[in-house]
N, CA, C and O atoms as a DFTB+ gen file, in Angstrom:
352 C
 N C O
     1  1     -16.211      17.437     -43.472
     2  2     -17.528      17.557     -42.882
     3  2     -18.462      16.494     -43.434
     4  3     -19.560      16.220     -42.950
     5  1     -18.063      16.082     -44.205
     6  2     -19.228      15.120     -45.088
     7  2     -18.927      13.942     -44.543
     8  3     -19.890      13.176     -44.582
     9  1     -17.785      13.406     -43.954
    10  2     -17.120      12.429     -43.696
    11  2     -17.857      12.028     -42.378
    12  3     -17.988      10.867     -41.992
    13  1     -18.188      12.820     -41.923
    14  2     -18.571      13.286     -40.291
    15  2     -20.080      12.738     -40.348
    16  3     -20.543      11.730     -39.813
    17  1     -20.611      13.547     -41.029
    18  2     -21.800      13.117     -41.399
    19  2     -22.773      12.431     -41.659
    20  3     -23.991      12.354     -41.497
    21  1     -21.333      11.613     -42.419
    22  2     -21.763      10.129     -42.875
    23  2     -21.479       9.019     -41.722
    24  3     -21.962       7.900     -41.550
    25  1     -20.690       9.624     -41.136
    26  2     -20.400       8.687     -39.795
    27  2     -21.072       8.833     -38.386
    28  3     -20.855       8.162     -37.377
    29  1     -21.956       9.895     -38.571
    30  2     -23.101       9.789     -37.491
    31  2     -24.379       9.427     -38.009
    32  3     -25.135       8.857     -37.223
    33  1     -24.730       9.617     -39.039
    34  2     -25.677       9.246     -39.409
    35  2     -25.991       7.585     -40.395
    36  3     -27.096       7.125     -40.679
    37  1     -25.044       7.171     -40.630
    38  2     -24.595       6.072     -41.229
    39  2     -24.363       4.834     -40.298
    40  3     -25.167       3.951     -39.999
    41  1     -22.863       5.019     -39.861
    42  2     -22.304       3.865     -39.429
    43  2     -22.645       3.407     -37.711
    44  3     -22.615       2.347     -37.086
    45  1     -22.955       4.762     -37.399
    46  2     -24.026       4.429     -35.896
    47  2     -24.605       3.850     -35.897
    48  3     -24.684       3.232     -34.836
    49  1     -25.591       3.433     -37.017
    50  2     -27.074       3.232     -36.932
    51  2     -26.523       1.584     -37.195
    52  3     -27.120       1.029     -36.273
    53  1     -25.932       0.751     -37.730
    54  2     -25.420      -0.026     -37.591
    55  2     -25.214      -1.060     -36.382
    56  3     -25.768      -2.159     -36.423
    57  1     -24.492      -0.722     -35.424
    58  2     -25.013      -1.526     -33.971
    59  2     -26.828      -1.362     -33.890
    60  3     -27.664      -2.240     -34.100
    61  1     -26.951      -0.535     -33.672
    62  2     -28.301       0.011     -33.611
    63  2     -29.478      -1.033     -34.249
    64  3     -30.370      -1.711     -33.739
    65  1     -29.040      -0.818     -35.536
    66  2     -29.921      -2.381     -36.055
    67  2     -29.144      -3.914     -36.042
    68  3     -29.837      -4.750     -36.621
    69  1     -28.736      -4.087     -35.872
    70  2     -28.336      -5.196     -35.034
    71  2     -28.932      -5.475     -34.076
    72  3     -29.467      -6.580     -33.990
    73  1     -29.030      -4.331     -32.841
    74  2     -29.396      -4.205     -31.518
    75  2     -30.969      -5.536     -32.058
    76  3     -31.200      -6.736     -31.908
    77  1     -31.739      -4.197     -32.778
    78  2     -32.979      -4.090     -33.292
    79  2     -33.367      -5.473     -33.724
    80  3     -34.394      -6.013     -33.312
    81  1     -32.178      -6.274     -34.915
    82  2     -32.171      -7.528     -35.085
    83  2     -32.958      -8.634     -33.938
    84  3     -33.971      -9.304     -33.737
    85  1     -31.701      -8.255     -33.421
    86  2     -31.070      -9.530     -32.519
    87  2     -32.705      -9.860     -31.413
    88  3     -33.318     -10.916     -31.249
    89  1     -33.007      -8.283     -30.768
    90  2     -34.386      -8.467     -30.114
    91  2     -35.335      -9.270     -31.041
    92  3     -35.753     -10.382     -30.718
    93  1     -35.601      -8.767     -32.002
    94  2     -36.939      -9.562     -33.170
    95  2     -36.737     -10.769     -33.182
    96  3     -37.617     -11.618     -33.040
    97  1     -35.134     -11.058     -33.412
    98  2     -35.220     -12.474     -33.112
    99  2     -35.484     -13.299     -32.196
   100  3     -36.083     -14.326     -32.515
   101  1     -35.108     -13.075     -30.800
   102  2     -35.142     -13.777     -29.638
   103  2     -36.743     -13.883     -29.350
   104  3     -37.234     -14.983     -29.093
   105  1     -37.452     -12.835     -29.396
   106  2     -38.986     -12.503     -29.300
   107  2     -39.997     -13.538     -30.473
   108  3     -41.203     -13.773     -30.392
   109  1     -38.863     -14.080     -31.681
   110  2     -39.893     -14.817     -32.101
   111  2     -39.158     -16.107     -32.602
   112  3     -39.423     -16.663     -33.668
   113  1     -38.236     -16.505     -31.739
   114  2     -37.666     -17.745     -31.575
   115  2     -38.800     -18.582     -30.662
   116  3     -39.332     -18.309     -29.586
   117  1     -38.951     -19.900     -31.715
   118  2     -39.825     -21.254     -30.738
   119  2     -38.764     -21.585     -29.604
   120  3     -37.570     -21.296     -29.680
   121  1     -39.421     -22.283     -28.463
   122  2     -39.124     -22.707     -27.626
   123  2     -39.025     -24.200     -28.193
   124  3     -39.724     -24.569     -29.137
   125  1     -38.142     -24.993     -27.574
   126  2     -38.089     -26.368     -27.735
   127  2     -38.621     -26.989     -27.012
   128  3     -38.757     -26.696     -25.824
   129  1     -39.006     -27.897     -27.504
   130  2     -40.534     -29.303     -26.714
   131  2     -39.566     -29.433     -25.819
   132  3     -38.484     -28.848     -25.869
   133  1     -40.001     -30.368     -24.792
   134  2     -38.996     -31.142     -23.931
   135  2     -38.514     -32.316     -24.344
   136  3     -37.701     -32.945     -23.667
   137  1     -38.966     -32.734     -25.502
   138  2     -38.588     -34.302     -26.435
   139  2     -37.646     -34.073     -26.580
   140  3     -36.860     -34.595     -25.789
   141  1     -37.086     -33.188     -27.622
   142  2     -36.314     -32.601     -28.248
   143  2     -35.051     -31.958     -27.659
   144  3     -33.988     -31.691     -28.219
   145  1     -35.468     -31.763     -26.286
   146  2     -33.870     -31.300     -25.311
   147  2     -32.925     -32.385     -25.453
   148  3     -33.225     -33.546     -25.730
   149  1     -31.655     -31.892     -25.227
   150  2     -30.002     -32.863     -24.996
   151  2     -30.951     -33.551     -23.382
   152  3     -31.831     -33.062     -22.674
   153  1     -30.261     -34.762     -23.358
   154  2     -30.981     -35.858     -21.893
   155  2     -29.888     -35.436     -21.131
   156  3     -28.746     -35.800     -21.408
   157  1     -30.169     -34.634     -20.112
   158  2     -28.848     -34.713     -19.374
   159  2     -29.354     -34.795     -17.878
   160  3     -30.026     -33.866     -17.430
   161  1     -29.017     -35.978     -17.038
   162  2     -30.020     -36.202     -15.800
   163  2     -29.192     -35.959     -14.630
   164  3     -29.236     -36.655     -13.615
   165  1     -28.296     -34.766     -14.830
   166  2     -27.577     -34.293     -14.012
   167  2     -28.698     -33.098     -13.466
   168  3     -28.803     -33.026     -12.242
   169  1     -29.274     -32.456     -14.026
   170  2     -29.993     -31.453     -13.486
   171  2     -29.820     -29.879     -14.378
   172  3     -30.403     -28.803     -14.512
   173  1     -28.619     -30.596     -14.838
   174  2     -28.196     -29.032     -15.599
   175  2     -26.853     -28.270     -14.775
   176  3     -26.062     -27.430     -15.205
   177  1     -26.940     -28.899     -13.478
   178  2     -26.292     -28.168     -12.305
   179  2     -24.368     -28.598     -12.680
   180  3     -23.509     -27.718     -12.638
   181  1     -24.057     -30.024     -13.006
   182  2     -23.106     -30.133     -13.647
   183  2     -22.612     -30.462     -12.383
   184  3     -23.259     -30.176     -11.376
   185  1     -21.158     -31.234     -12.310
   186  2     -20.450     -31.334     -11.251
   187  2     -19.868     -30.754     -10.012
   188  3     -19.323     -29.656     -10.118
   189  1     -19.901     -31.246      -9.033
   190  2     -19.201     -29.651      -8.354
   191  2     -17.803     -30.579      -8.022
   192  3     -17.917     -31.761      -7.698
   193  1     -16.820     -30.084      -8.108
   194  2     -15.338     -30.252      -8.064
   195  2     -15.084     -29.817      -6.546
   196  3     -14.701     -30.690      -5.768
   197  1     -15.195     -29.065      -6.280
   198  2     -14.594     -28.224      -4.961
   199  2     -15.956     -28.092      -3.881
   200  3     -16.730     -27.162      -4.105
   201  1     -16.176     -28.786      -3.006
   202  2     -17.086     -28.139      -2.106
   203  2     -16.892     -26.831      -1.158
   204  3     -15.760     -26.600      -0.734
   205  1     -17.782     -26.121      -0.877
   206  2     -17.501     -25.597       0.181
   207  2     -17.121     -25.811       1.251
   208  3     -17.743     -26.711       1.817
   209  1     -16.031     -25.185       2.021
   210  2     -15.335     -26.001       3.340
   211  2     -16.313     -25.244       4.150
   212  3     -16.648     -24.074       4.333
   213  1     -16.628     -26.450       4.558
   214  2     -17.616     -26.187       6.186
   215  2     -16.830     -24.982       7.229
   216  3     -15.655     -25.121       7.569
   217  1     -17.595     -23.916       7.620
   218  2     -17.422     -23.510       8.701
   219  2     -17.320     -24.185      10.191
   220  3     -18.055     -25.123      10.501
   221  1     -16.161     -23.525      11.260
   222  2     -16.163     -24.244      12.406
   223  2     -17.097     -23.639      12.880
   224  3     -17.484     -22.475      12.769
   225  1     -17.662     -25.034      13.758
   226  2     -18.749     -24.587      14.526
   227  2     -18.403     -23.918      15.823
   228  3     -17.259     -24.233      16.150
   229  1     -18.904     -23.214      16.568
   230  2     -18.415     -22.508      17.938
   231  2     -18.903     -23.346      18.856
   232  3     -19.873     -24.101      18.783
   233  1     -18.120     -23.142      19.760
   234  2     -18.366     -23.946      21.645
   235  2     -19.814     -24.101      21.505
   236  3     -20.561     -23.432      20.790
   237  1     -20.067     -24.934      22.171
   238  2     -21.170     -25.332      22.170
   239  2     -21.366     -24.833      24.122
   240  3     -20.590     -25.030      25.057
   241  1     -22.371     -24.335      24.094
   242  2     -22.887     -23.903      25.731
   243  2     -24.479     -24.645      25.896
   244  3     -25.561     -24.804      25.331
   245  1     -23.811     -24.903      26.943
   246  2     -24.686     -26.045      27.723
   247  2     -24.838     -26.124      29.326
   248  3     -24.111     -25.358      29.959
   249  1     -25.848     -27.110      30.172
   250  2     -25.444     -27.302      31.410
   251  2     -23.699     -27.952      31.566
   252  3     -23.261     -27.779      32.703
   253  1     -22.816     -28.570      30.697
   254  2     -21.606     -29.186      31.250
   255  2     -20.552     -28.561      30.626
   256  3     -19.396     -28.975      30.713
   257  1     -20.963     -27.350      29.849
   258  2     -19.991     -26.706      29.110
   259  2     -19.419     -25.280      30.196
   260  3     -20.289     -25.117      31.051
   261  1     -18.414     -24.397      30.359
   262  2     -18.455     -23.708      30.896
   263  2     -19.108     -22.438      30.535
   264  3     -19.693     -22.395      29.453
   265  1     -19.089     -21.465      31.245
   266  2     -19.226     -19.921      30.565
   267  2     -18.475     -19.469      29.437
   268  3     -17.350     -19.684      28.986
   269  1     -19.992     -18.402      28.963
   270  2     -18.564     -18.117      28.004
   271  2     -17.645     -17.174      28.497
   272  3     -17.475     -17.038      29.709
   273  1     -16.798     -16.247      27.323
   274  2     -16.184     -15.852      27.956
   275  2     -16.492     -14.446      27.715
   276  3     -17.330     -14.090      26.886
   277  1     -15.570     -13.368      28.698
   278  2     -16.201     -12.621      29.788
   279  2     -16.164     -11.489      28.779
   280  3     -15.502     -11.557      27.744
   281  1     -16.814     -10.573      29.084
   282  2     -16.461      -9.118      28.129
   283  2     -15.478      -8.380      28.588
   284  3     -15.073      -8.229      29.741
   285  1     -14.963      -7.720      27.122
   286  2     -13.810      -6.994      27.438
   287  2     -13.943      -5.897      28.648
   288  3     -15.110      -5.670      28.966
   289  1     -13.075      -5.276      29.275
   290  2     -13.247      -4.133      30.319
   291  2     -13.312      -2.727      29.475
   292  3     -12.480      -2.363      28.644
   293  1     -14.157      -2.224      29.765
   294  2     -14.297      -0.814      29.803
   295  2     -13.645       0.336      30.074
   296  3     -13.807       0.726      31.230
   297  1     -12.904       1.061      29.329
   298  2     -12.603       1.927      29.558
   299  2     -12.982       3.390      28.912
   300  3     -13.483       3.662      27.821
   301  1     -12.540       4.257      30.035
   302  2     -13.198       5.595      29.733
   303  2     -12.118       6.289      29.325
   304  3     -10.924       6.259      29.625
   305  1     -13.066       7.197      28.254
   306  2     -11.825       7.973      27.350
   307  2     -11.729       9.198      28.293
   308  3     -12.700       9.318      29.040
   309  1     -10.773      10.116      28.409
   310  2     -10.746      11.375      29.223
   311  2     -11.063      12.233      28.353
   312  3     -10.527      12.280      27.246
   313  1     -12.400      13.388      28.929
   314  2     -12.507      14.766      28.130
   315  2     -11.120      15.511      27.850
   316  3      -9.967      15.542      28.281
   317  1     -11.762      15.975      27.068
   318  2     -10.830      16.506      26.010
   319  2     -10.608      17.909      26.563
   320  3     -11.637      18.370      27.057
   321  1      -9.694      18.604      26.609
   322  2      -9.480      20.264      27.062
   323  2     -10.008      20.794      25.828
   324  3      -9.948      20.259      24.721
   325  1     -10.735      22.333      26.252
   326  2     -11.275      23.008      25.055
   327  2     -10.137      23.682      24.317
   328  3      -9.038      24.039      24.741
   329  1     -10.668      23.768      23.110
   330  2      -9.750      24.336      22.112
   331  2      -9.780      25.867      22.584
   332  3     -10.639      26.748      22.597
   333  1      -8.412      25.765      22.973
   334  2      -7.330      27.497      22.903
   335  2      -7.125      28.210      21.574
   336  3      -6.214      27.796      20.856
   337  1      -7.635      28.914      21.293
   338  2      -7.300      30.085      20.126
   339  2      -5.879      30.820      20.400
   340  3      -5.686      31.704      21.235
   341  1      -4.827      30.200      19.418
   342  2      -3.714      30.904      19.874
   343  2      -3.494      32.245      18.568
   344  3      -3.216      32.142      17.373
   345  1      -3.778      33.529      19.484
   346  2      -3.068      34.466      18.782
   347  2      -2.158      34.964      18.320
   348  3      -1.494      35.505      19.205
   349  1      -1.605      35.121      17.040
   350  2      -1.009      36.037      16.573
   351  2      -0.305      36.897      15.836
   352  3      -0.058      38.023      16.268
């Protein structure tokens, strides 16, 4: 039981201040001048290797283009017979 004890009330609290740390710090960390930044006149954005492959574009409709095309046909579903209660 003591073991227990010590391990909820002890070793929990541990992340906990850390947590606690780590905020205090970030909250009173300086910002850096802009002198003082790495020069990098890429943007920050970095290379892109792979572009996105362009989507195909669709038919183009116009006066010399034809119609498009037609809608599917319609069909009707048939009512349904009512439900029979089979006894027994």
């Amino acid at each position: 039981m003591g073991w227990a004890f010590f391990y909820m009330f002890v070793l929990l609290k541990v992340p906990l201040a850390f947590l606690l740390w780590l905020v205090w710090w970030a909250v009173h960390e300086q910002p850096v001048p802009p002198d003082e930044e790495d020069s990098d006149d890429s943007g920050g954005g970095g290379e892109r290797r792979h572009p996105r492959p362009r989507r195909p574009r669709p038919p183009r409709r116009g006066p010399h283009a034809g119609t498009g095309p037609s809608a599917p046909r319609r069909m009707r579903v048939p009512k349904r017979a009512p439900h029979r209660r089979v006894r027994s």
